[in-house]
C-alpha positions as CSV (number, residue, x, y, z in Angstrom):
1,X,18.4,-34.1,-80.0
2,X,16.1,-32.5,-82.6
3,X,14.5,-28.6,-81.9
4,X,11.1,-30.0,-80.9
5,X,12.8,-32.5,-78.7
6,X,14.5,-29.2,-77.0
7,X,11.9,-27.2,-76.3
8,X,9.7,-29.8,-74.7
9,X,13.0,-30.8,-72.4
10,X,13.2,-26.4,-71.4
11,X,9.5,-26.4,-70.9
12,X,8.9,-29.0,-68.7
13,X,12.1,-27.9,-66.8
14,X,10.7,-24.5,-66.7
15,X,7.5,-25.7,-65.2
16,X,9.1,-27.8,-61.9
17,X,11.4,-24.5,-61.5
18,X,8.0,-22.5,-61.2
19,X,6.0,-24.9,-58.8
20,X,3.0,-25.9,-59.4
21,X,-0.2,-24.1,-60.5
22,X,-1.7,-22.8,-57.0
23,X,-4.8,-24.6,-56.0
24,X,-7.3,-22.5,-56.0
25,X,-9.7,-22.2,-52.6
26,X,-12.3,-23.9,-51.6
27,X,-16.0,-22.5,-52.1
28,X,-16.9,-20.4,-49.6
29,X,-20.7,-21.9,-48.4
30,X,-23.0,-19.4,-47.0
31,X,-23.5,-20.0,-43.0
32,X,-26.4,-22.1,-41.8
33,X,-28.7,-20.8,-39.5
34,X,-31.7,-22.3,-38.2
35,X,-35.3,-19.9,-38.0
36,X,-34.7,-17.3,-36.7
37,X,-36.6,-17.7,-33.4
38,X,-34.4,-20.7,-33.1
39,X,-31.2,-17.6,-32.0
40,X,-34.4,-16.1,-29.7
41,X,-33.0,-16.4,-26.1
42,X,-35.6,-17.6,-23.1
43,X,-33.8,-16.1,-20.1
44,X,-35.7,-13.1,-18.8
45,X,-38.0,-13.0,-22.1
46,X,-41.0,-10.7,-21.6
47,X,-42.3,-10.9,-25.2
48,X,-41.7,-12.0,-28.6
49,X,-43.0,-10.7,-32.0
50,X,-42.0,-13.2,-35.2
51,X,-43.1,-11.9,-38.4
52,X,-42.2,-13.4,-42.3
53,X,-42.8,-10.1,-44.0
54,X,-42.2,-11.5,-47.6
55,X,-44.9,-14.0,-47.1
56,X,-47.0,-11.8,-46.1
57,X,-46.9,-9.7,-49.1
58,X,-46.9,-12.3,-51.0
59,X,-50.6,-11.9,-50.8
60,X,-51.3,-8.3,-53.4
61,X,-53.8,-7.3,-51.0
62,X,-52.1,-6.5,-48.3
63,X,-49.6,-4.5,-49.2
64,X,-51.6,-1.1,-49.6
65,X,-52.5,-1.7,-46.2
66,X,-49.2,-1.9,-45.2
67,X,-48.2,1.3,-46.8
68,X,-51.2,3.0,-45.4
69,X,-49.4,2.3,-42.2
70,X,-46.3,3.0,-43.0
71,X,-46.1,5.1,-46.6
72,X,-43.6,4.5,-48.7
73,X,-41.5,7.5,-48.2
74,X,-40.4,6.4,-45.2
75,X,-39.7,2.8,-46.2
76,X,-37.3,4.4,-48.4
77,X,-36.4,6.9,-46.3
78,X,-35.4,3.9,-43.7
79,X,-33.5,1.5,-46.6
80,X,-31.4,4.8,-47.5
81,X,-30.1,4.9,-43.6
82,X,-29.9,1.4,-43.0
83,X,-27.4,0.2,-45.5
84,X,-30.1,-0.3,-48.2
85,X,-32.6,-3.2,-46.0
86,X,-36.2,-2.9,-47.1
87,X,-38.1,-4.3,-44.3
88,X,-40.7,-5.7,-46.4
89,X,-38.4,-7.8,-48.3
90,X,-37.3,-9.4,-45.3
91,X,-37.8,-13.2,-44.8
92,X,-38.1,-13.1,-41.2
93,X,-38.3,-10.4,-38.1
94,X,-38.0,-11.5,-34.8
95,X,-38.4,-8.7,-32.1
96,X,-37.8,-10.1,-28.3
97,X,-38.1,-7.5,-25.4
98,X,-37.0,-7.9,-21.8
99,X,-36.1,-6.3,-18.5
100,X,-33.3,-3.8,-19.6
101,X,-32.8,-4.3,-23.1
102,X,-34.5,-5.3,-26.8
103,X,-33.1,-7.7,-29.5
104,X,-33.8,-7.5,-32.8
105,X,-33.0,-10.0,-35.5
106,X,-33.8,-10.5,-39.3
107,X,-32.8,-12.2,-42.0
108,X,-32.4,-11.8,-45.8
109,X,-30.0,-10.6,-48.0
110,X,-27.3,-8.1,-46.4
111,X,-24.0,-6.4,-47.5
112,X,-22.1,-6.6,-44.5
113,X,-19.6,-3.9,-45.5
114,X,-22.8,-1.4,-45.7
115,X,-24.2,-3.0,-42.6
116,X,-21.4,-2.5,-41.1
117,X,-20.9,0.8,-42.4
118,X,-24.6,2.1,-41.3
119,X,-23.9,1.4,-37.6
120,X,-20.5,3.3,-37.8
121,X,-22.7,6.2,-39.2
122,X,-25.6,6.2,-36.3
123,X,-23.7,5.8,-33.5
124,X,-21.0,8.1,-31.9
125,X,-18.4,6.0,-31.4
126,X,-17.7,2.8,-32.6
127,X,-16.0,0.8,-28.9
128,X,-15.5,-2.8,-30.6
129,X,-15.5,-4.9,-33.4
130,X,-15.1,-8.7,-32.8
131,X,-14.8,-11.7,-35.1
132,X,-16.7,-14.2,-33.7
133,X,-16.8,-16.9,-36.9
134,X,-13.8,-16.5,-39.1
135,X,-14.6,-16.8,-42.6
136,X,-15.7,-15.2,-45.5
137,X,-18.3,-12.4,-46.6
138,X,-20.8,-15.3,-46.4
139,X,-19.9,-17.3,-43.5
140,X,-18.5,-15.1,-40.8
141,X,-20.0,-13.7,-37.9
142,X,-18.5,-10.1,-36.9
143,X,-20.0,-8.2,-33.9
144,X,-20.1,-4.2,-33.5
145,X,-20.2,-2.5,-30.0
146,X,-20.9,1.1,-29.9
147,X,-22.3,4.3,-28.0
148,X,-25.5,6.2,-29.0
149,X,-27.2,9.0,-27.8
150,X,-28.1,7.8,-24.3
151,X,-27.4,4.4,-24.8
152,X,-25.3,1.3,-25.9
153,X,-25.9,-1.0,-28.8
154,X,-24.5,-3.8,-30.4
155,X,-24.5,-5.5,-33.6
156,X,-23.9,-8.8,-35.2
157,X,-23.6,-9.6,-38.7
158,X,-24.5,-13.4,-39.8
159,X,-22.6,-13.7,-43.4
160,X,-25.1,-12.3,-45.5
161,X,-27.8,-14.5,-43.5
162,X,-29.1,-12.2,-41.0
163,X,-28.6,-9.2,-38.7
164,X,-29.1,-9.0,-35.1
165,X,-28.9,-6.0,-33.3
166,X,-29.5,-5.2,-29.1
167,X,-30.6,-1.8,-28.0
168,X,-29.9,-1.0,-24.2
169,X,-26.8,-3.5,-24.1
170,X,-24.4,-3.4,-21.4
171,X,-20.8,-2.9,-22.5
172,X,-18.8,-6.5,-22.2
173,X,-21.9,-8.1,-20.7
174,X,-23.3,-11.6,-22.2
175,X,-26.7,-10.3,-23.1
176,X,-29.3,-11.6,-25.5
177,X,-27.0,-10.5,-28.6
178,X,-24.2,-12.2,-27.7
179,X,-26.3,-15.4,-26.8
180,X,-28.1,-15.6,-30.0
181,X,-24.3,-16.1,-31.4
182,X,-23.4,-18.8,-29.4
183,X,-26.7,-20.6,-30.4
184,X,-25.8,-20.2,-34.1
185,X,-22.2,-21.7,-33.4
186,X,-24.1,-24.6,-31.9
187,X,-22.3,-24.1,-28.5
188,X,-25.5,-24.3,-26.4
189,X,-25.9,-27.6,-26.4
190,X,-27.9,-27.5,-23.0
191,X,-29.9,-24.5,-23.5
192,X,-32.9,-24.2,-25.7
193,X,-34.3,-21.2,-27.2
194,X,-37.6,-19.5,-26.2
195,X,-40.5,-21.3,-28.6
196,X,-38.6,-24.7,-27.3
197,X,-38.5,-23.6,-23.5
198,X,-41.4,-23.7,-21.3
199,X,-43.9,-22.0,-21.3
200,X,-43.8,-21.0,-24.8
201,X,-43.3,-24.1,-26.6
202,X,-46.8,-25.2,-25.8
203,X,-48.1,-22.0,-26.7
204,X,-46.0,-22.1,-29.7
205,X,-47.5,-25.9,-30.6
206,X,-50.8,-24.8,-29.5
207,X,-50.8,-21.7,-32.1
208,X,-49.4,-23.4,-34.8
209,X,-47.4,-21.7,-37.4
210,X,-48.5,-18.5,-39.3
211,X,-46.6,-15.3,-40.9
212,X,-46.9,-13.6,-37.7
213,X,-47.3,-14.5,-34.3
214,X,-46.9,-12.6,-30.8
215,X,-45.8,-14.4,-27.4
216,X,-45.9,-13.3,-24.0
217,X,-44.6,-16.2,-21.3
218,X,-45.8,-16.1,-17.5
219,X,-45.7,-15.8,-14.8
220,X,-47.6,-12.4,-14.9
221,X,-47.3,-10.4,-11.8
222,X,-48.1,-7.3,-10.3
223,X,-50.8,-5.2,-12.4
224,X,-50.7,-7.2,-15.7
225,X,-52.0,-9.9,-13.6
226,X,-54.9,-8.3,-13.4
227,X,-55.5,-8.0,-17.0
228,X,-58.3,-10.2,-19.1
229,X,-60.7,-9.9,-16.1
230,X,-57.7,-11.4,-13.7
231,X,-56.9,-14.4,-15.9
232,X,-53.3,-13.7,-16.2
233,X,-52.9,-14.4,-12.9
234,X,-53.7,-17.9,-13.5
235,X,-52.1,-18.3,-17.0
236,X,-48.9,-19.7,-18.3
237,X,-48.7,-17.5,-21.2
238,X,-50.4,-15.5,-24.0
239,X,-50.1,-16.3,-28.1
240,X,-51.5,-14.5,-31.2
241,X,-51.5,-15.2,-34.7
242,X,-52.5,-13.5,-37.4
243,X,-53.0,-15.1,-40.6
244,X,-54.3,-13.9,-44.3
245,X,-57.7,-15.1,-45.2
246,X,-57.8,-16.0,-48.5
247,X,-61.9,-17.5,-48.4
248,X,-63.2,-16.0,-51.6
249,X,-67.0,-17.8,-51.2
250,X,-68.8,-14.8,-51.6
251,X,-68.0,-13.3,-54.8
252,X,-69.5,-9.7,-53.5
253,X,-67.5,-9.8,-50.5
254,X,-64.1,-7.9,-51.7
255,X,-62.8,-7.3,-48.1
256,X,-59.5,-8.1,-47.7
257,X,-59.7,-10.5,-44.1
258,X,-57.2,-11.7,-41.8
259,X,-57.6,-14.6,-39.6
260,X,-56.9,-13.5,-35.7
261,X,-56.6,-16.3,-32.6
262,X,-55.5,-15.9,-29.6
263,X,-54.8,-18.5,-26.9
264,X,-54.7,-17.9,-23.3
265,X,-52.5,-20.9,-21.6
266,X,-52.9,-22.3,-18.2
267,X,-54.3,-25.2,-16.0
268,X,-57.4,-24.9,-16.1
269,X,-59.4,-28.0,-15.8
270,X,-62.4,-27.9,-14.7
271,X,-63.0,-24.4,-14.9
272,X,-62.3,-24.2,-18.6
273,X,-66.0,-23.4,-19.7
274,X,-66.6,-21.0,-17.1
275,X,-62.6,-19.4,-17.6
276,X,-63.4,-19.2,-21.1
277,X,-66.6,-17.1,-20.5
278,X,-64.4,-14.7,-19.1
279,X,-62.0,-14.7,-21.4
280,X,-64.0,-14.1,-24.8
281,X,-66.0,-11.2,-22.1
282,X,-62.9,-9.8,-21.5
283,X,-61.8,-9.6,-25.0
284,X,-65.2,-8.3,-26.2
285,X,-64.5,-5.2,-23.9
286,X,-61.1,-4.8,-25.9
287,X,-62.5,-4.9,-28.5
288,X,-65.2,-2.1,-28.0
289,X,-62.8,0.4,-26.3
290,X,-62.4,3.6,-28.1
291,X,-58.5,1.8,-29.9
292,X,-60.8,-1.2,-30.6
293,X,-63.4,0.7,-32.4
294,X,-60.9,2.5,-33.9
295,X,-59.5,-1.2,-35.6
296,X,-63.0,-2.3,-36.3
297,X,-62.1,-4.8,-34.2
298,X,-65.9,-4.2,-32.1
299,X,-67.0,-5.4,-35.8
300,X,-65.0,-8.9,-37.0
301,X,-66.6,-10.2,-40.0
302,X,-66.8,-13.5,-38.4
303,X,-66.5,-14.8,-34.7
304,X,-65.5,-14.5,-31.8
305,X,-65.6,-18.3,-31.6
306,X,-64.6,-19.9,-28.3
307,X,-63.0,-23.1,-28.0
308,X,-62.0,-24.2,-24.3
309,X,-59.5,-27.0,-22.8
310,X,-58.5,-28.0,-19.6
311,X,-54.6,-26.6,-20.7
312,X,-56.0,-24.0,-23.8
313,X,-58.4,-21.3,-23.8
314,X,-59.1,-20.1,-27.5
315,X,-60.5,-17.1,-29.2
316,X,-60.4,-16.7,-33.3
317,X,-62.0,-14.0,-35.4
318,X,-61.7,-12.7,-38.7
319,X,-61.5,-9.1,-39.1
320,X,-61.4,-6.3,-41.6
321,X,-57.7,-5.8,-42.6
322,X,-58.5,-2.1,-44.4
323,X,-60.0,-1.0,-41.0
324,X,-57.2,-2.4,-38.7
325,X,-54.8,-0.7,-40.5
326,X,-56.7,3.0,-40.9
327,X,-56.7,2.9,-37.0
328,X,-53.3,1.6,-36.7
329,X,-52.4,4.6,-38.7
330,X,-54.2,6.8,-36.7
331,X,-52.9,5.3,-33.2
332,X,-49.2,4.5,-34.1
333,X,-48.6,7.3,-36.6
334,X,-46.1,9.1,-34.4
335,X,-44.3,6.4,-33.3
336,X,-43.8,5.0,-36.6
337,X,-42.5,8.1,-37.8
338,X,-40.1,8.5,-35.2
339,X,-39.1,4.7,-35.4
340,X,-38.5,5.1,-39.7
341,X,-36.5,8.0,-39.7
């Protein structure tokens, strides 16, 4: 047997001894989640804010306005302490509120280790951590519970997907968090979430879609029935959307505009004309208080338009967006301070 012979024989020997070469893993694929107001729990909902920052600010205009609202000093100020999220980058904001506590959820780009990290830092103790998907950086879903001053929070990490976090949560209760999970693991089979749940999937359907909408579902009882001259008392729910106005006909007219309808729901029949009246009065008095005028919203640059159904009851407007954010500033200015730091 010749030397080349040889050393093929010891090589190939050498190479069953060793095994073979380890296979490496399989790609890790990021987790798929559905819209973000499809994790939005119905039960107990008393109001729902859903809001696509990016596409928003998509649109140059609007972004001084935003920072006139909120200046940019405490944007960063808020990225530093929160694990580097910029809440204008984000692709979607949901904000639901209900009896006893509030569930925020947003998506984008997130490092769970600094997510993760952030929560350890603002709260006081840190009283669970819970791997609810197995997986990777980009697929797994971990949950935080821990103790602030004066209350209880938890926190969900979605791979790098999303974040969801509960204020006011009740230690080892299944609360709006920890059902916002079990929609994403598709174990809800049964259940809907609230824009596909009566009464807000006809307001949703009615309102259509825009880059930021508002939802309150009925029954309204007590003194908020009595609000938009008693209407609520009658009304299934209340939508608003808010939409940028990019009509550019009048080539003097600089104004940056924003598109604002608002649909009252409920069976009103008949009475839809006459309901409607009431309605568009009751908003015109809005409108005119002294936070109206403040908005410019006793001023739209077009509208108020009324359009009336037996099941919808419609107002639209477009207003000035420069005014509407000068007297958010000047209404809001402490509580978004207080809420940035």
């Amino acid at each position: 047997m010749n030397l080349i012979v040889r050393i093929r024989t010891i090589w190939c020997v050498l190479l069953v001894s060793c095994g073979s070469p380890a296979t490496p893993p399989p790609p890790e694929h990021p987790i798929e989640l559905p819209p973000l107001v499809g994790l939005v729990p119905a039960a107990g909902l008393d109001s729902l804010v859903v809001a696509r920052p990016r596409e928003l600010l998509a649109h140059p205009e609007i972004l001084p306005l935003v920072t006139q609202v909120i200046p940019e000093s405490q944007l960063r100020t808020f990225a530093n302490r929160h694990a580097g999220v910029d809440p204008l980058k984000l692709e979607e904001l949901a904000v639901a509120t209900y009896a006893k506590s509030t569930l925020y959820l947003a998506s984008g780009d997130f490092d769970g280790a600094r997510v993760e990290q952030a929560f350890r830092e603002r709260t006081l103790a840190v009283t669970g951590r819970f791997i609810d998907k197995p997986g990777g950086p980009l697929s797994s879903i971990t949950r935080f519970e821990g103790d602030a001053a004066g209350d209880h929070v938890a926190m969900a990490t979605f791979g790098r997907r999303a974040v969801a976090i509960e204020s006011h949560a009740v230690p080892s209760r299944v609360g709006p968090l920890r059902v916002s999970e079990l929609f994403a693991l598709h174990k809800l089979q049964r259940s809907h979430p609230a824009l596909e749940t009566a009464p807000l999937d006809a307001a949703s359907a009615a309102l259509g879609d825009a880059p930021f909408r508002v939802f309150f579902p009925g029954p309204f009882e007590g003194d908020s029935a009595k609000g938009l001259a008693g209407l609520l008392r009658a009304a299934t729910a209340v939508a608003i959307a808010v939409r940028f106005d990019d009509d550019r006909s009048d080539p003097n007219d600089q104004r940056t505009k924003l598109d604002v309808t608002i649909d009252l729901l409920g069976a009103w029949n008949d009475d839809a004309q006459t309901a409607g009246q009431r309605f568009a009065a009751a908003v015109e008095s809005i409108a005119r208080s002294d936070l109206g005028r403040l908005c410019g919203l006793h001023e739209p640059i077009r509208g108020p338009i009324l359009k009336a159904s037996p099941t919808v009851l419609q107002l639209f407007a477009v207003i000035d967006a420069a005014k509407l954010a000068s007297g958010a500033r000047a209404a809001t200015g402490s509580q978004i301070d207080e809420i940035m730091k």
